[in-house]
C-alpha positions as CSV (number, residue, x, y, z in Angstrom):
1,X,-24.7,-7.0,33.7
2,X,-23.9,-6.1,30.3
3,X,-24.3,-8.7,27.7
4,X,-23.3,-9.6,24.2
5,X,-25.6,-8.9,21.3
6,X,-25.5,-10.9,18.0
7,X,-23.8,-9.1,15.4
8,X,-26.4,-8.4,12.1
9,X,-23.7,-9.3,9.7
10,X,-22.7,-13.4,10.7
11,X,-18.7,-12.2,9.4
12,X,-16.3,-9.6,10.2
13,X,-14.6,-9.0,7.1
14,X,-14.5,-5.1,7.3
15,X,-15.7,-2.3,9.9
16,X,-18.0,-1.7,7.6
17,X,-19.9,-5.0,8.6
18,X,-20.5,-3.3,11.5
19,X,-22.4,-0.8,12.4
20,X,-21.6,2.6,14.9
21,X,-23.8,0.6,17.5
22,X,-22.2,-2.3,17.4
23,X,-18.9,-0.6,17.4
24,X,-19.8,1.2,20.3
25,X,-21.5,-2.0,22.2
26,X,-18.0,-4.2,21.1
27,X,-15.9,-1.2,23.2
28,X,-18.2,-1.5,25.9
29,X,-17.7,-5.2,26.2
30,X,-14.1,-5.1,25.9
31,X,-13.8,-2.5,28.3
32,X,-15.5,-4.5,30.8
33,X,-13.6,-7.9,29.7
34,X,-10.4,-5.6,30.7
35,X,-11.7,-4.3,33.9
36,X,-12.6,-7.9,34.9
37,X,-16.3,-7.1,35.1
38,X,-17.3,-9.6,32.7
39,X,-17.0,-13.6,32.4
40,X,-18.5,-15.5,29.6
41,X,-18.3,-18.9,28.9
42,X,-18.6,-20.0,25.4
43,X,-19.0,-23.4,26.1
44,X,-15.9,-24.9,24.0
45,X,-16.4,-23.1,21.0
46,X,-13.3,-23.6,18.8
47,X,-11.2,-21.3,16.8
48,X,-9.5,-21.8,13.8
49,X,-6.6,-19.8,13.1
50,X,-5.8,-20.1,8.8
51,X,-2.9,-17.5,8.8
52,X,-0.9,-17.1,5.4
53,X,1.2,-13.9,6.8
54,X,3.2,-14.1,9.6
55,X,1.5,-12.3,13.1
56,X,2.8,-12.5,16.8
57,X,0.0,-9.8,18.5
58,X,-2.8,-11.2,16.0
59,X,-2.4,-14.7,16.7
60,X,-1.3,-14.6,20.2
61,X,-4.2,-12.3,21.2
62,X,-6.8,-14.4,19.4
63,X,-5.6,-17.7,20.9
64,X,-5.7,-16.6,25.0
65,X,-8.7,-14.7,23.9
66,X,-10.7,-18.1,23.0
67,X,-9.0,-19.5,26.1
68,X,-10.1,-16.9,28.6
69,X,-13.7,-17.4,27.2
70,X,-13.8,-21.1,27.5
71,X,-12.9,-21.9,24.0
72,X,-10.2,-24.0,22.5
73,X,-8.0,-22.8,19.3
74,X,-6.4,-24.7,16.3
75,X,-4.1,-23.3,14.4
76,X,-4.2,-24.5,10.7
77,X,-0.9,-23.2,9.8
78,X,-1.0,-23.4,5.7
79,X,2.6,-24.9,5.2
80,X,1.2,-28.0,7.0
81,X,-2.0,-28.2,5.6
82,X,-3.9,-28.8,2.5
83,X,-3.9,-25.2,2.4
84,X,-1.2,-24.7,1.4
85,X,-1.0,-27.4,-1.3
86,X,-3.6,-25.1,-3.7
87,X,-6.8,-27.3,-2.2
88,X,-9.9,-24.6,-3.1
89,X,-10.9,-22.3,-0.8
90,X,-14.3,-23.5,-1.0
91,X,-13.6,-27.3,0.2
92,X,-11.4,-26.3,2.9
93,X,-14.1,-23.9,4.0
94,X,-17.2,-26.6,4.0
95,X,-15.1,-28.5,5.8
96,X,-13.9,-26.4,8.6
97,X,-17.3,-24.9,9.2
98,X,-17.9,-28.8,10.2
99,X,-15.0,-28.4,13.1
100,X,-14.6,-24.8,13.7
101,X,-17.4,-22.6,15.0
102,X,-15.5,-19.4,14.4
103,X,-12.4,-19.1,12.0
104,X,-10.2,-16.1,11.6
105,X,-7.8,-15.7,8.0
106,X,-5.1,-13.8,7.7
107,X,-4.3,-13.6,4.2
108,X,-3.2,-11.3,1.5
109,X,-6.1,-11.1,-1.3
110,X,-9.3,-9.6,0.4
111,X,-10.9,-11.6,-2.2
112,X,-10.2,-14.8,-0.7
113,X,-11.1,-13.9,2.6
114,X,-14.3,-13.1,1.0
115,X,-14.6,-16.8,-0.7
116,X,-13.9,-18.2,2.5
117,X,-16.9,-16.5,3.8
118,X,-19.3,-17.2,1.1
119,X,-18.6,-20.8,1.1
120,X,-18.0,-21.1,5.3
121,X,-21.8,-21.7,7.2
122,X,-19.4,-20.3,10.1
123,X,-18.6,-16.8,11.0
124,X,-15.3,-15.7,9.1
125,X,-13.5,-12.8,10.8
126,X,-10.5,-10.6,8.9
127,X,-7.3,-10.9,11.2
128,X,-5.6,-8.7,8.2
129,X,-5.6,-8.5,4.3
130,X,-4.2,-6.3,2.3
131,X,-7.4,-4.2,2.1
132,X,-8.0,-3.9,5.8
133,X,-7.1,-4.9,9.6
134,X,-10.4,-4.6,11.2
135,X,-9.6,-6.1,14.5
136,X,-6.6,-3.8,14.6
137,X,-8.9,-0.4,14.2
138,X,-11.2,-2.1,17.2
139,X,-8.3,-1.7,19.4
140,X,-7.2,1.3,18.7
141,X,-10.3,2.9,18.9
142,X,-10.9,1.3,22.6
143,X,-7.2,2.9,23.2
144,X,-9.0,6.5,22.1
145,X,-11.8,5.7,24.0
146,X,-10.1,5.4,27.8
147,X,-8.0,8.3,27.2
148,X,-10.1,10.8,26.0
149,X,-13.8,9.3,26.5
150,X,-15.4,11.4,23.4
151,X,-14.8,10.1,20.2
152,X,-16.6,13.5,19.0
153,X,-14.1,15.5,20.4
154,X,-11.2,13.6,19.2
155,X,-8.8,14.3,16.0
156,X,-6.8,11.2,14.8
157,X,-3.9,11.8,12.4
158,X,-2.6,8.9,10.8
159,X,1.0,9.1,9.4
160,X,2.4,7.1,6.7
161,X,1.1,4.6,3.9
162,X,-2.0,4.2,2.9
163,X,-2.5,0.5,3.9
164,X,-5.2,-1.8,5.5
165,X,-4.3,-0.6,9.2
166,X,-4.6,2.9,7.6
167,X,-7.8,2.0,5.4
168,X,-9.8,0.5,8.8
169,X,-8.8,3.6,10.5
170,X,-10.7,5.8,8.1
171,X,-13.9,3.4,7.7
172,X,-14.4,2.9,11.8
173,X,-13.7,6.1,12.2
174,X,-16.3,7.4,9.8
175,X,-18.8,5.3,11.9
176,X,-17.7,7.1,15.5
177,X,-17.8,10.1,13.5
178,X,-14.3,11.6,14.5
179,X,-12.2,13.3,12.1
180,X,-9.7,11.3,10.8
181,X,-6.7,12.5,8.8
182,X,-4.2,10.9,7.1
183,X,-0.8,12.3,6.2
184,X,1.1,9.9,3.2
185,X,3.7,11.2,0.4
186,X,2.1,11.7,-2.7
187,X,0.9,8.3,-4.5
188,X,0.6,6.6,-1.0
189,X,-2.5,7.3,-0.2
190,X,-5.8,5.2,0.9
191,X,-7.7,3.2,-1.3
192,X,-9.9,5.6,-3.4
193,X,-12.9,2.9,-2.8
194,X,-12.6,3.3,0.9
195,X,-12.1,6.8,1.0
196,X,-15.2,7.2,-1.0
197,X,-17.3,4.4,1.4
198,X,-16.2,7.2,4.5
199,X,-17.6,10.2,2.7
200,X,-20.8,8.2,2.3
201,X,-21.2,7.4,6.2
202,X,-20.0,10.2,7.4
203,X,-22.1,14.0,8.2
204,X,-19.6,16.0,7.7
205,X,-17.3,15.5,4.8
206,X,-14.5,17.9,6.0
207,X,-13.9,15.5,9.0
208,X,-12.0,13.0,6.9
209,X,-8.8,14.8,5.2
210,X,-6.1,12.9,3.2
211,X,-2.9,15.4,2.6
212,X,0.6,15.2,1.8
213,X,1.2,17.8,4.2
214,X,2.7,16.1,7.4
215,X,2.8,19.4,9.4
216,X,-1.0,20.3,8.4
217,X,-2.1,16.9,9.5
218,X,-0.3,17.3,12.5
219,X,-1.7,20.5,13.8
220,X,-4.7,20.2,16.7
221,X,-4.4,16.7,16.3
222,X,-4.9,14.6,20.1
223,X,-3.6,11.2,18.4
224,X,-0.9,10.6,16.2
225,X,-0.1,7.0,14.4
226,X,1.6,5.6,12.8
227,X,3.0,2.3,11.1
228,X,5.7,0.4,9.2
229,X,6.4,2.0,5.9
230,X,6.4,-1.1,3.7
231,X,4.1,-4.2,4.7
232,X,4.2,-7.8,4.5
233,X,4.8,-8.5,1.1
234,X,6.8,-5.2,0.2
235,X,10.0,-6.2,0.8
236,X,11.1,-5.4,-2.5
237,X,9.8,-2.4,-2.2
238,X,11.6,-1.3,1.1
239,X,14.9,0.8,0.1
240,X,12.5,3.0,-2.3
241,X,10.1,2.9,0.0
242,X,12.2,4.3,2.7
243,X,13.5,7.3,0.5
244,X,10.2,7.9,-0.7
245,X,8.8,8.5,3.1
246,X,11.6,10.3,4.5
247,X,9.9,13.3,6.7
248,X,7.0,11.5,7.7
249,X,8.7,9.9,11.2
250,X,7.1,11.1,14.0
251,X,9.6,12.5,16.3
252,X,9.4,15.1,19.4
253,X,9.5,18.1,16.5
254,X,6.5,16.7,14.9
255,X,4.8,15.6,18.6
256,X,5.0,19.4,20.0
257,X,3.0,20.5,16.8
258,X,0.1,18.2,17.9
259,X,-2.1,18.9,21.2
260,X,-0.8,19.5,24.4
261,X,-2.7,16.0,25.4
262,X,-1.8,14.0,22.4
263,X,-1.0,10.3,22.8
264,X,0.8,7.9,20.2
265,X,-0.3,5.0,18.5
266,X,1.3,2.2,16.5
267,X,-0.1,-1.0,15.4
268,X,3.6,-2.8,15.8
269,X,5.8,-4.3,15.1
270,X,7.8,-0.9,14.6
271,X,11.0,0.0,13.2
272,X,12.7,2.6,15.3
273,X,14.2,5.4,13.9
274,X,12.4,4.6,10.3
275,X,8.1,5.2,10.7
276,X,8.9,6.4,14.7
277,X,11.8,7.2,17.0
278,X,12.9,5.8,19.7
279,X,12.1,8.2,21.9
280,X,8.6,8.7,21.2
281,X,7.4,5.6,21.7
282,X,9.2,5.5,24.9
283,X,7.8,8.1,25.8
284,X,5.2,9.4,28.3
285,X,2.7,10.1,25.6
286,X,2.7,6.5,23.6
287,X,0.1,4.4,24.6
288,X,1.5,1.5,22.1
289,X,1.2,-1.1,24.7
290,X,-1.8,-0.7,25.9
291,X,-3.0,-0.5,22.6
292,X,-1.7,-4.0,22.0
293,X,-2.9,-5.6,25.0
294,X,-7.1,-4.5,23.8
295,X,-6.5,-6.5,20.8
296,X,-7.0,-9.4,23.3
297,X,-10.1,-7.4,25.2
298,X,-11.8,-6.5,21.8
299,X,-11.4,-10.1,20.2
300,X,-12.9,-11.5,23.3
301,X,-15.7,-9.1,22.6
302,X,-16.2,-10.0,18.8
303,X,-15.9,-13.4,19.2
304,X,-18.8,-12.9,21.6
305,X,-20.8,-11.2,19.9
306,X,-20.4,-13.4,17.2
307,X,-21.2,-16.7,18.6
308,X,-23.8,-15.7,21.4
């Protein structure tokens, strides 16, 4: 029976902590948490749940995750907590890693996430910052994986801004070694640092391509994603926002330029008729839903390998 294997990196604060291995072995594990192959019992590990952004998928699919393994979760909800009353990171951190044996932060600064990690002698995982979504790109890569089984054969075409969901993307894909493209109005694209991190990892530099070209991104492409145009935190930002990404919807014009066997991705919650239609994500070809039910099959696996 397949087992977990202990992470090298004790956190999860970026796909980079991880490497192609692990990545692959975390897929494998999920998979068979999904197939009801495997059953592990942590032993009533606890979970802490620190979440400064508001999350339905994240939250809920890290709470039955602990449950299915055995585990209990707290949810340390900042507006009724010390938290959220400006105690330091660094106390509340030493003294959680005295209750919880996991905790997972979803916050806006990356940089906190990574105080919280250098002060907590528990595992830290990223359940979203700003910079990346981590858990998210785990998902949606075990969504590639069932459908199309070779990651080397795959070409993922990410369309929008170039934000954490988008940012994870390119770094775990870079580690699976599929070519990843990313389609953004000008000034929206990825962060350069990323970018640049991806280049380093992967073989063949022409397999990562960031363009403001929607139709050359689309072209041969056997998934196409997407995701909300403006993030938590941009609401300001939204009515610009919205002008400034008009043409990058993905809509049956823009799905019959893809692959004959292309799927569609979004991380959700999606705003119809904005980022995606409708009808696409209706369709036949979405696999949205499925891709939100492995963020409970990959967190099991994470939180697995992390606490084995």
């Amino acid at each position: 029976m397949l087992k977990p294997n202990k992470l090298a990196n004790n956190n999860f604060l970026s796909s980079l902590d991880l490497s192609s291995e692990e990545v692959l072995h975390i897929l494998d594990l999920a998979s068979n948490f999904k197939n009801k192959k495997l059953n592990i019992d942590l032993g009533n590990k606890v979970l802490g749940l620190i979440f400064d952004k508001s999350s339905t998928r994240t939250r809920v699919s890290f709470q039955v995750a602990m449950t299915r393994l055995g585990g209990a979760t707290i949810d340390l909800n900042p507006t009724t907590s010390q938290i959220g009353r400006g105690e330091p990171i660094k106390d509340t951190a030493r003294v959680l890693s005295r209750y919880c044996d996991v905790i997972a932060i979803r916050t806006f600064d990356h940089s906190d996430l990574e105080e919280y990690a250098k002060w907590s002698t528990n595992p830290v995982i990223n359940a979203l910052t700003d910079l990346e979504h981590p858990c998210q790109a785990l998902a949606d890569f075990l969504t590639i994986k069932e459908e199309f089984l070779d990651f080397k054969k795959v070409v993922l075409t990410f369309i929008g801004d170039g934000n954490n969901v988008a940012n994870s993307l390119i770094l775990c894909g870079a580690l699976l070694g599929l070519e990843v493209r990313v389609a953004c109005p000008k000034g929206y694209e990825p962060s350069p640092i990323v970018t640049k991190k991806a280049y380093e990892i992967y073989k063949n530099k022409g397999l990562l391509k960031i363009t403001n070209d929607i139709n050359e991104a689309v072209a041969g492409a056997n998934v196409l994603y997407t995701d909300v145009w403006s993030s938590m935190g941009e609401e300001s930002q939204k009515e610009e926002k919205d002008k400034e990404f008009n043409g990058f919807t993905i809509d049956s014009n823009l799905l019959n330029k893809a692959c004959d066997d292309a799927i569609i991705l979004h991380c959700l919650p999606a705003y119809r008729s904005k980022e995606i239609t409708d009808e696409v994500i209706e369709s036949k070809k979405s696999r949205v839903f499925d891709q939100a039910e492995n963020r409970m099959h990959v967190q099991q696996a994470l939180l697995c390998c992390l606490l084995s």
